[in-house]
GUBASE-659285 format. One line per field, with one value per residue (C-alpha): residue in three letters; residue number from 1; x, y, z. Coordinates in Angstrom, 1 decimal. Last residue first. Example, Ala and Ser with C-alpha at 12.3 -4.5 7.8 and 13.67 -1.06 7.14 Angstrom:
BEGIN
type <- [ser, ala];
seq <- [2, 1];
c1 <- [13.7, 12.3];
c2 <- [-1.1, -4.5];
c3 <- [7.1, 7.8];
END
This chain:
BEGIN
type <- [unk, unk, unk, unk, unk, unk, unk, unk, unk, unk, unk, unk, unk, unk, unk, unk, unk, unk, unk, unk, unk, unk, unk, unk, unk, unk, unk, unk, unk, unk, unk, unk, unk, unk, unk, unk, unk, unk, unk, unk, unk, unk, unk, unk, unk, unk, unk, unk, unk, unk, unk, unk, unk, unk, unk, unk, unk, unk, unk, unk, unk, unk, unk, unk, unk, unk, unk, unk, unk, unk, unk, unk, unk, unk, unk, unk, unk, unk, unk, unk, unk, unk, unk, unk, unk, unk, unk, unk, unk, unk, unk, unk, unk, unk, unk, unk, unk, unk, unk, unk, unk, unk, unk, unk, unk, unk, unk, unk, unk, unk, unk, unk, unk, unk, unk, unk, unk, unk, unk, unk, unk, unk, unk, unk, unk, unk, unk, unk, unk, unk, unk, unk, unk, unk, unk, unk, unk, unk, unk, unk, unk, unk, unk, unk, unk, unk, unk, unk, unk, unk, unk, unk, unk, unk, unk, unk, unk, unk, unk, unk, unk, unk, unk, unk, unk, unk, unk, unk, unk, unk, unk, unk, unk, unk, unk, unk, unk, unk, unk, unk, unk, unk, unk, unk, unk, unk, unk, unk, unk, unk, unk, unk, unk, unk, unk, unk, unk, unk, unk, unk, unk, unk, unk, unk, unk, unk, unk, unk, unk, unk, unk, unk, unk, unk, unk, unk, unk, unk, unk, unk, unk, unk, unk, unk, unk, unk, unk, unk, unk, unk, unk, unk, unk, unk, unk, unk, unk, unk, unk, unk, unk, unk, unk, unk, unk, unk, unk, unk, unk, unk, unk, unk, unk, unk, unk, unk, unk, unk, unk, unk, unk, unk, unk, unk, unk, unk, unk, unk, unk, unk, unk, unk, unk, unk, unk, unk, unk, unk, unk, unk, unk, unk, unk, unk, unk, unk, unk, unk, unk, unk, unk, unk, unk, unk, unk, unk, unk, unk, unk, unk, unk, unk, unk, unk, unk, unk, unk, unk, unk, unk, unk, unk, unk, unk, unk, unk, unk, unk, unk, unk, unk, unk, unk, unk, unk, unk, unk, unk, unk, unk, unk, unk, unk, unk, unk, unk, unk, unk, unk, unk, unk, unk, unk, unk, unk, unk, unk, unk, unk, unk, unk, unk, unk, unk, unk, unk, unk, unk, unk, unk, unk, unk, unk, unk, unk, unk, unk, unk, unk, unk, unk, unk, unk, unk, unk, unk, unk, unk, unk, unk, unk, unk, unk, unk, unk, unk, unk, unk, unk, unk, unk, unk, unk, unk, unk, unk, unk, unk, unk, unk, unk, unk, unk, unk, unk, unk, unk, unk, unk, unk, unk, unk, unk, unk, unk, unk, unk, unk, unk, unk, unk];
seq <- [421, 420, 419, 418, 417, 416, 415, 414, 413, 412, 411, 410, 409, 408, 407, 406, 405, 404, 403, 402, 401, 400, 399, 398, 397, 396, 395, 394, 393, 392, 391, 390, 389, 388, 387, 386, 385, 384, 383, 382, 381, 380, 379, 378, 377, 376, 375, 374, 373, 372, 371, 370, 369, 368, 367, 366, 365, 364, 363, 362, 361, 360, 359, 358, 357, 356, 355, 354, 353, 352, 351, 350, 349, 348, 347, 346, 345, 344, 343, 342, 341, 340, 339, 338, 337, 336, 335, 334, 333, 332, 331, 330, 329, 328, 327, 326, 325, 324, 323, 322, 321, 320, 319, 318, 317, 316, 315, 314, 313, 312, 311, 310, 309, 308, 307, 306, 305, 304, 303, 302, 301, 300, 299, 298, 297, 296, 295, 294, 293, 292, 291, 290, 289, 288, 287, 286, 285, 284, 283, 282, 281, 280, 279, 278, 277, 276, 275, 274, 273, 272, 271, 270, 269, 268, 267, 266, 265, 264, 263, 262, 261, 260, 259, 258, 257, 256, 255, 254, 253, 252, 251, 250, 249, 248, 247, 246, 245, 244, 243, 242, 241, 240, 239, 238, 237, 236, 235, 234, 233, 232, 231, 230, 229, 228, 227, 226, 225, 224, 223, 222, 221, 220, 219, 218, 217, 216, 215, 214, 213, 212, 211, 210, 209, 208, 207, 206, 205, 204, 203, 202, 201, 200, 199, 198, 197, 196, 195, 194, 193, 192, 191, 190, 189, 188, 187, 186, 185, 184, 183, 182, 181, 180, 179, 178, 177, 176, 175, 174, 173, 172, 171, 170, 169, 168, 167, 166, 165, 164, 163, 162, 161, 160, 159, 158, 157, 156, 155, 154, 153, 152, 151, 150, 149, 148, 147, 146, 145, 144, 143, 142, 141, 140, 139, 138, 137, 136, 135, 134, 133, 132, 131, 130, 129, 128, 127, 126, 125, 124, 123, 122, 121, 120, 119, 118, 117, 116, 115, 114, 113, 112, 111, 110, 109, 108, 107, 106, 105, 104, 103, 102, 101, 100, 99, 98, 97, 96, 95, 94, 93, 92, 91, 90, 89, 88, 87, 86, 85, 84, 83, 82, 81, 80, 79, 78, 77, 76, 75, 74, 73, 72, 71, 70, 69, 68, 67, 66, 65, 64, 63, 62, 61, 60, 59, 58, 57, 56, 55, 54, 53, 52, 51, 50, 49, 48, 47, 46, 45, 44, 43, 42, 41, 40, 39, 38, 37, 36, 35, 34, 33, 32, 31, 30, 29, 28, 27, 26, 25, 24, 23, 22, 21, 20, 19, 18, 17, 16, 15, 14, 13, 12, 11, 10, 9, 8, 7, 6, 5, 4, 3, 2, 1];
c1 <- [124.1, 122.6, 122.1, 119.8, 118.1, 115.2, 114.4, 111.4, 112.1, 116.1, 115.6, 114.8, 117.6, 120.5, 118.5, 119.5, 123.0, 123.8, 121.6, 123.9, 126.9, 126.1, 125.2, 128.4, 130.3, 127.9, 129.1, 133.0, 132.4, 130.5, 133.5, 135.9, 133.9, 133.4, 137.4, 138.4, 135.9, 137.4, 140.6, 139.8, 138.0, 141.3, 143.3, 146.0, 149.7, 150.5, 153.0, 150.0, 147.5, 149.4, 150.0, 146.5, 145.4, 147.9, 146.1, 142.8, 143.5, 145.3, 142.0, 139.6, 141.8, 141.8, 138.0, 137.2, 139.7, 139.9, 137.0, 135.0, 135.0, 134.1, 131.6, 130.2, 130.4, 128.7, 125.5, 125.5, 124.9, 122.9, 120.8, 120.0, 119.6, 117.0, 114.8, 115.5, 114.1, 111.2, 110.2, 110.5, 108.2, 105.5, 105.5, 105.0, 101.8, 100.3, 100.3, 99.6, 96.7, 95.3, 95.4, 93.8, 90.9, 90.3, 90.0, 87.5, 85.4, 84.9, 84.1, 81.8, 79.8, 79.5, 78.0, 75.4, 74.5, 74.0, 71.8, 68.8, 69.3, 69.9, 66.8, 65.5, 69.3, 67.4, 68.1, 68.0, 65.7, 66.6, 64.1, 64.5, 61.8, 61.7, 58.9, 58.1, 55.7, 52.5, 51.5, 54.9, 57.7, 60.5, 61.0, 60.6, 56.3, 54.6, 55.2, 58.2, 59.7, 63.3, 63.9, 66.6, 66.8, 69.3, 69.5, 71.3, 73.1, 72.1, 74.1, 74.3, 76.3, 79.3, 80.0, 80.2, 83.2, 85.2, 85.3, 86.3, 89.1, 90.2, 89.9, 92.2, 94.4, 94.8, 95.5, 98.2, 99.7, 99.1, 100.9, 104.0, 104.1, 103.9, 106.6, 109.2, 110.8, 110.4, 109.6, 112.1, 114.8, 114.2, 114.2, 117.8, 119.6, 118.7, 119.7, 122.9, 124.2, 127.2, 125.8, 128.5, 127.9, 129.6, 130.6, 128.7, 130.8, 128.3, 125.0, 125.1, 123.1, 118.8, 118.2, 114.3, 112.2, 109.6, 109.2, 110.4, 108.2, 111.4, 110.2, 108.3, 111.9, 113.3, 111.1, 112.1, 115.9, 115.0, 113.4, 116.2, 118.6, 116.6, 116.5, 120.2, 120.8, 118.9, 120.8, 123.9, 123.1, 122.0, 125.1, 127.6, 125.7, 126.5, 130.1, 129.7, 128.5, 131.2, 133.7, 132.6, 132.5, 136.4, 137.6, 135.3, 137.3, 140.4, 143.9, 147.4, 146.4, 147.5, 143.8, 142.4, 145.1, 144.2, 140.3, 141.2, 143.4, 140.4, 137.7, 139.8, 140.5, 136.2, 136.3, 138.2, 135.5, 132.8, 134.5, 134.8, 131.4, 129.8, 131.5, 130.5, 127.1, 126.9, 128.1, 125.2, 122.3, 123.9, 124.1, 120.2, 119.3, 121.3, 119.4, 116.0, 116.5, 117.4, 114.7, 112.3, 113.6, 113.4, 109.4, 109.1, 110.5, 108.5, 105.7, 106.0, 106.6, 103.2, 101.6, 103.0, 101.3, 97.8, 98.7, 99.3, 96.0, 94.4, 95.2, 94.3, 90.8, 90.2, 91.4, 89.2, 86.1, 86.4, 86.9, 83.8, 81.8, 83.3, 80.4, 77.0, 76.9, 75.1, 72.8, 72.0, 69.0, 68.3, 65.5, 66.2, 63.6, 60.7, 57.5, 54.3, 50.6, 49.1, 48.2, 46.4, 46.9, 50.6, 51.4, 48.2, 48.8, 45.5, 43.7, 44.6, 44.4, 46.3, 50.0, 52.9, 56.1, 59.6, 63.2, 66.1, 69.4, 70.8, 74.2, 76.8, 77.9, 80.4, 83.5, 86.1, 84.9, 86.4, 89.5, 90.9, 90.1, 92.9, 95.5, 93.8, 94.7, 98.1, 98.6, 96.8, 98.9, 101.8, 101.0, 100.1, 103.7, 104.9, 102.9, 103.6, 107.7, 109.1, 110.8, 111.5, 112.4, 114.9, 116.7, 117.0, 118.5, 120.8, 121.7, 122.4, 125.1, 124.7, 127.4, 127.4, 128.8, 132.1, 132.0, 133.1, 135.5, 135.1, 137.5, 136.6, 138.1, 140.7, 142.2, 146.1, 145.9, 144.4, 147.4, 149.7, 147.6, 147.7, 152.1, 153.1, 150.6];
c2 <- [64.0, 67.1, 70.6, 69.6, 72.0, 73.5, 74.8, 73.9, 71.5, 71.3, 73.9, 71.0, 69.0, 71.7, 72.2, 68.6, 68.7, 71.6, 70.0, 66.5, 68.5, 70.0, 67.2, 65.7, 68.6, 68.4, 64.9, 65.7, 68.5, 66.6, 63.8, 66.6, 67.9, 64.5, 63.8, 66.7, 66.5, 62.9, 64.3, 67.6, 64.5, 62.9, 65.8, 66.7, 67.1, 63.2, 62.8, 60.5, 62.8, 65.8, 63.9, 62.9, 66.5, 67.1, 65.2, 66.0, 69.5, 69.1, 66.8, 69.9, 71.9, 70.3, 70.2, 73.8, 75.5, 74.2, 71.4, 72.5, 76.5, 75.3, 73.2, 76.0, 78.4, 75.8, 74.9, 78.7, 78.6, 75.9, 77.1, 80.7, 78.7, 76.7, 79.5, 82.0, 79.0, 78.4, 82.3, 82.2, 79.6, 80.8, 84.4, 82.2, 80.0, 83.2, 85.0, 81.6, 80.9, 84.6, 84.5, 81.0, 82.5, 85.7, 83.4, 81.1, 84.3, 85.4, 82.1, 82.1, 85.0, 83.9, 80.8, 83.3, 85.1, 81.9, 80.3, 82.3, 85.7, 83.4, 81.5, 81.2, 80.2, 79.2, 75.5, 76.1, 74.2, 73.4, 70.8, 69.0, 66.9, 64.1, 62.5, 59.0, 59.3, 57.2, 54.1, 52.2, 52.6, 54.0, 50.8, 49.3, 49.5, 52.8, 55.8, 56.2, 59.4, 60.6, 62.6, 64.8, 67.3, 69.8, 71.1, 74.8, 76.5, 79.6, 82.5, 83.3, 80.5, 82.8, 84.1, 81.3, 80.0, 83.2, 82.8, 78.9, 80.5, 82.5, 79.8, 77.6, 80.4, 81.2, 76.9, 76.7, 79.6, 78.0, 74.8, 76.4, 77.6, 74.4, 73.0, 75.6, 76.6, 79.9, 81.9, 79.4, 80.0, 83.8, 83.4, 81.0, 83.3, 86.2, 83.8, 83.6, 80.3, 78.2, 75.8, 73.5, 69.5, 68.1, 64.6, 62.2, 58.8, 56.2, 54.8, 51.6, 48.0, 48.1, 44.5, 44.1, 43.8, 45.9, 44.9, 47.5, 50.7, 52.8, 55.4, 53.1, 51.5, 54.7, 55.7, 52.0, 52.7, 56.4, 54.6, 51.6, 54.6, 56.2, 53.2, 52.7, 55.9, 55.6, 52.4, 53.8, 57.4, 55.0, 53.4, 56.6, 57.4, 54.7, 55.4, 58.6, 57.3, 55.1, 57.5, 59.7, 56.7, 55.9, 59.5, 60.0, 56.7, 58.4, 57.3, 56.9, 54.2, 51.3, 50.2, 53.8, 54.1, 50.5, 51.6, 55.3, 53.3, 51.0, 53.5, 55.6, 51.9, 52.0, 55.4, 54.9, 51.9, 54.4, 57.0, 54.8, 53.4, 57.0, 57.9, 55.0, 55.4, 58.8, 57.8, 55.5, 58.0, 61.0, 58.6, 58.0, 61.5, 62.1, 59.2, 60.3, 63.9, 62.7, 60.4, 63.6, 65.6, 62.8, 62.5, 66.5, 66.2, 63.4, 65.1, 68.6, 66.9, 65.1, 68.8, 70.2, 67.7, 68.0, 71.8, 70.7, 68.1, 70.8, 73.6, 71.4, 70.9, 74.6, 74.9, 71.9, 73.9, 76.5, 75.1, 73.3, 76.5, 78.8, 78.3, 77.8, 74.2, 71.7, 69.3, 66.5, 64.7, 62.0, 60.2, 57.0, 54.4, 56.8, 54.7, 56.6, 56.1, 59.3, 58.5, 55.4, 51.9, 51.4, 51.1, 50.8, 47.3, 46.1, 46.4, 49.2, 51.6, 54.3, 53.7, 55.7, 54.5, 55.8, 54.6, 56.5, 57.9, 60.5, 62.1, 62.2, 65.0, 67.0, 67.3, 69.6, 67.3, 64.5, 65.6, 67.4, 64.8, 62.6, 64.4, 64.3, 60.2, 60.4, 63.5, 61.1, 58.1, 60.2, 61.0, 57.3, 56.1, 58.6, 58.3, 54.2, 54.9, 52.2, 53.5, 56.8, 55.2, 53.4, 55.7, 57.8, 55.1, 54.1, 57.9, 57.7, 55.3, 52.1, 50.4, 46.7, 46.1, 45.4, 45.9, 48.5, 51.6, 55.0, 58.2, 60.8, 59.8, 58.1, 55.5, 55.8, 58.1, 55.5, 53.1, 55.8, 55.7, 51.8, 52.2, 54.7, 52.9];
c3 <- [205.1, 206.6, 205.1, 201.8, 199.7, 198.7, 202.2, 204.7, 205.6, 206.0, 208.4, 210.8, 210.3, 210.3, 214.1, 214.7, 213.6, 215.6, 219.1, 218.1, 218.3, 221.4, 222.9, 222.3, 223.3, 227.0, 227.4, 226.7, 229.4, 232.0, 231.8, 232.3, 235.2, 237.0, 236.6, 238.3, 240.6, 241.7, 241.9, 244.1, 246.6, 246.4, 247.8, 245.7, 246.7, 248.1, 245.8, 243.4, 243.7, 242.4, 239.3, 239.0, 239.4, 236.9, 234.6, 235.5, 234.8, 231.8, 230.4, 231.8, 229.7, 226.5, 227.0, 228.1, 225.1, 221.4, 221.3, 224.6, 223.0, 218.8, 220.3, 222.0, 219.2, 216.7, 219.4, 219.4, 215.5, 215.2, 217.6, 215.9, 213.0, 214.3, 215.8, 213.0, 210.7, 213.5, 213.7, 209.5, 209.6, 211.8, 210.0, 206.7, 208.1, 209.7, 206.3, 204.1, 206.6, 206.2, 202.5, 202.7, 205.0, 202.8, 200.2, 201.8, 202.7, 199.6, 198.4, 201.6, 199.9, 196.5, 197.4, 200.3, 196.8, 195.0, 197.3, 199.2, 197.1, 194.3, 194.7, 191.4, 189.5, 186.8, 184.9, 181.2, 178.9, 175.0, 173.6, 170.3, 168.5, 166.4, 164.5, 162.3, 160.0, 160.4, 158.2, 159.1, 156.0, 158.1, 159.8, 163.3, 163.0, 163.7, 165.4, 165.8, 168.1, 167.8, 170.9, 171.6, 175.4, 176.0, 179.5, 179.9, 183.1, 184.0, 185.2, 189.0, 189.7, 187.7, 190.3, 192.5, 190.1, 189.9, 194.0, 193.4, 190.8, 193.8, 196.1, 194.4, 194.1, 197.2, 197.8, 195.5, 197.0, 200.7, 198.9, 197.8, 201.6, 203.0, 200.2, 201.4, 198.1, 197.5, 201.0, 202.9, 200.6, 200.8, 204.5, 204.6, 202.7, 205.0, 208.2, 206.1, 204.6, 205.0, 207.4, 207.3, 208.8, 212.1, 211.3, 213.4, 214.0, 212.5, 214.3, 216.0, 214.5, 214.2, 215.0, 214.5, 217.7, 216.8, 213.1, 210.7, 209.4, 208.9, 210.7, 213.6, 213.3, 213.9, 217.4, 218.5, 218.5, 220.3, 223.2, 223.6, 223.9, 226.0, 228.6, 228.0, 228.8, 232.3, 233.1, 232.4, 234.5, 237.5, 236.7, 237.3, 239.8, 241.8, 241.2, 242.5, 245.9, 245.6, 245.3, 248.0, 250.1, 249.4, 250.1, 253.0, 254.6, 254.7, 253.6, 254.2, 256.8, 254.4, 253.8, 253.2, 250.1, 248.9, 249.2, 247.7, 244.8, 244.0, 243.9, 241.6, 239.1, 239.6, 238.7, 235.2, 234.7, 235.1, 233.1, 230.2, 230.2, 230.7, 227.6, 225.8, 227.0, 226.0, 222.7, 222.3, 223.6, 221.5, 218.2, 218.8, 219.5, 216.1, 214.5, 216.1, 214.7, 211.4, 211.1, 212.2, 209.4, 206.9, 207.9, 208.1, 204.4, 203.1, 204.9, 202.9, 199.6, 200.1, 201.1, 197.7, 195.8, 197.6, 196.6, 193.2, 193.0, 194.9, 191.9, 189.4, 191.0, 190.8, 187.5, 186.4, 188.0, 185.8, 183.0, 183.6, 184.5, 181.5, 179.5, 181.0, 182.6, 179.8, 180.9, 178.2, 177.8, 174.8, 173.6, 171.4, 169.9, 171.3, 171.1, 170.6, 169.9, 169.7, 166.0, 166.7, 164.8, 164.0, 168.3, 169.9, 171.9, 173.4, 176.6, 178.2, 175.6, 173.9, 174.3, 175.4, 174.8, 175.6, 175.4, 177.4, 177.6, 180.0, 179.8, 181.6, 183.2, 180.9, 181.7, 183.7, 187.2, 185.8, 184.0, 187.0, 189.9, 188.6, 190.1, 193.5, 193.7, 192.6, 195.9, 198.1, 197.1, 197.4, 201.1, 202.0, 200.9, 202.7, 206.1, 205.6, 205.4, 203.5, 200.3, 201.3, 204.8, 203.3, 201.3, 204.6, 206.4, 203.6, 204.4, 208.5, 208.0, 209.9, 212.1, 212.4, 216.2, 217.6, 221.3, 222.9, 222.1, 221.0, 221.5, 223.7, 227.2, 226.2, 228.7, 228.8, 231.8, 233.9, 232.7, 234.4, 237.6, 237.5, 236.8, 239.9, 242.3];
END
């Protein structure tokens, strides 16, 4: 009896054991799903797409080109014989917005392409946030299991001492069902983590955009990360370098130059027409002189009170609306920053109280416990609790540490920098 309960004690609780498997680190992971990720890839193909819209609409429209003729009679060409014969070689119409329009309108679209640019940023970050969470979920589900694993099999060895206890008379059979009733437990809680674990496993590869059935390897031991900054550090970081925010300036401004746009509806914009006019054969030597005329007409804002004024109107309102959406969008931020950090930093106290206090003494506890249990001192049912609270304990560090790491995650979005590794 002596020597299995001194084996028992052997068994660490904590550390990792199991099969050898190919361990991944969580940045290759990152660099891969920069390079694969379909919501990335389609981000920055939005945001290179809007940066060409500057140039186009800041130009002219195109003009229009076309050849005229305008004959006399029906049943014969006129062209050299009548003077109202005509046949325009070249006529030309070109509208031109009043001045100030185009540039105008290439502010506005600059201003999208560096919002557009800003919202790209904002989903490779919320994409790298939400690997991390899965990772650290993932590394949760696996050392779970581990710890699980170990307890189980340090049960079974109880189960075994209660049966051979029970056998000899010293014994009672409560002792033996309680443990197998906890033993159960122990692999419905196996089969459950195993089922998560499988979940999380397929929520990557939908990250990292591999097949289904892909072999994905273990996570790495998780290193608890430093959050050396103040909740005041970490609103000032949020208000200047949170891409979401970057993006509601962009966007105010958009609308404020769309605003100066509609104003300036009300002015007219111009049509300049060119047509060189022969009248005779293809050279300048034909009996009738050749002509050319040029035509300057300017397209009326009529309707204003119809058109224009209502423009001017919902530019208004569009910029009140962005002003708005930046407000709301900033006080939403800061609640989820305080949010996260506030989680971060219990998550930190507790681990710092199951590391240096709760866990060390659970382990004593069990210990002596199994001391006590071997002279006959300690009831078997005050061993098995023993052993249940400890093995609560090291699951709740674990899931503490992965709840720090996570929240580190999340402020990493909206912050210039990065918190996780």
């Amino acid at each position: 009896m002596k020597l299995l309960l001194a084996l028992i004690l052997t068994i660490s609780l904590i550390e990792a054991s199991g099969f050898a498997e190919e361990t991944v680190a969580l940045n290759s992971l990152v660099k891969e799903a920069l390079e694969k990720n379909p919501e990335i890839k389609a981000a920055k193909a939005k945001w290179e797409a809007s940066t060409k819209r500057p140039s186009q609409v800041s130009t002219l429209p195109n003009p229009t080109i076309g050849v005229r003729y305008m004959n006399v009679s029906f049943d014969r060409l006129t062209l050299g014989e009548d003077d109202f014969t005509e046949f325009g070689i070249i006529s030309a119409s070109q509208e031109v917005p009043f001045p100030g329009k185009l540039s105008l309108k290439g502010k506005i679209a600059k201003e999208e392409a560096e919002a557009q640019g800003k919202f790209s940023e904002a989903i490779v970050k919320r994409v790298l946030a939400d690997l991390k969470d899965a990772y650290y979920d993932w590394y949760l589900a696996n050392k779970s299991i581990e710890i699980t694993s170990k307890n189980k099999e340090l049960l079974e060895k109880f189960v075994k001492i209660a049966e051979a206890k029970y056998a000899v008379g010293e014994g009672i059979q409560q002792d033996v069902l309680k443990a197998q009733v906890e033993l159960s437990g122990f692999i419905e809680r196996l089969a459950l983590l195993n089922q998560k674990k499988e979940v999380v496993e397929a929520r990557i590869r939908s990250i990292l955009n591999r097949s289904p059935e892909s072999s994905i390897g273990k996570p790495e031991e998780v290193k608890k990360s430093e959050l050396k900054l103040s909740l005041d550090d970490l609103y000032k970081l949020t208000e200047s370098e949170s891409p979401i925010l970057l993006a509601g300036k962009n966007l105010i401004e958009r609308n404020d130059e769309a605003l100066k746009l509609a104003k300036k509806e009300y002015f007219p914009d111009f049509v300049v027409d060119f047509e060189w006019i022969n009248r005779g054969e293809f050279t300048n030597d034909g009996p009738f002189a050749d002509m050319w005329q040029v035509r300057v007409g300017f397209i009326v804002p009529l309707y204003f009170w119809r058109k224009e004024k209502f423009g001017v109107e919902e530019a208004v309102s569009q910029l009140e609306e962005a002003k708005e959406e930046y407000t709301s969008t900033s006080l939403n931020l800061s609640f989820a920053v305080k949010d996260k950090y506030l989680t971060a930093k219990t998550a930190e106290k507790l681990l710092d109280l199951y590391s240096s206090g709760i866990i060390p003494q659970a382990t004593l506890s069990l210990e002596s416990a199994i001391a006590g249990y071997e002279v006959g001192n300690v009831d078997f049912l005050t061993l098995l609790n023993n052993l249940v609270t400890l093995f609560n304990y090291e699951l709740a560090y674990y899931t503490q540490l992965t709840e720090y790491q996570k929240a580190l995650a999340r402020i990493e979005e909206n912050i210039g920098m990065v918190l996780v590794q």
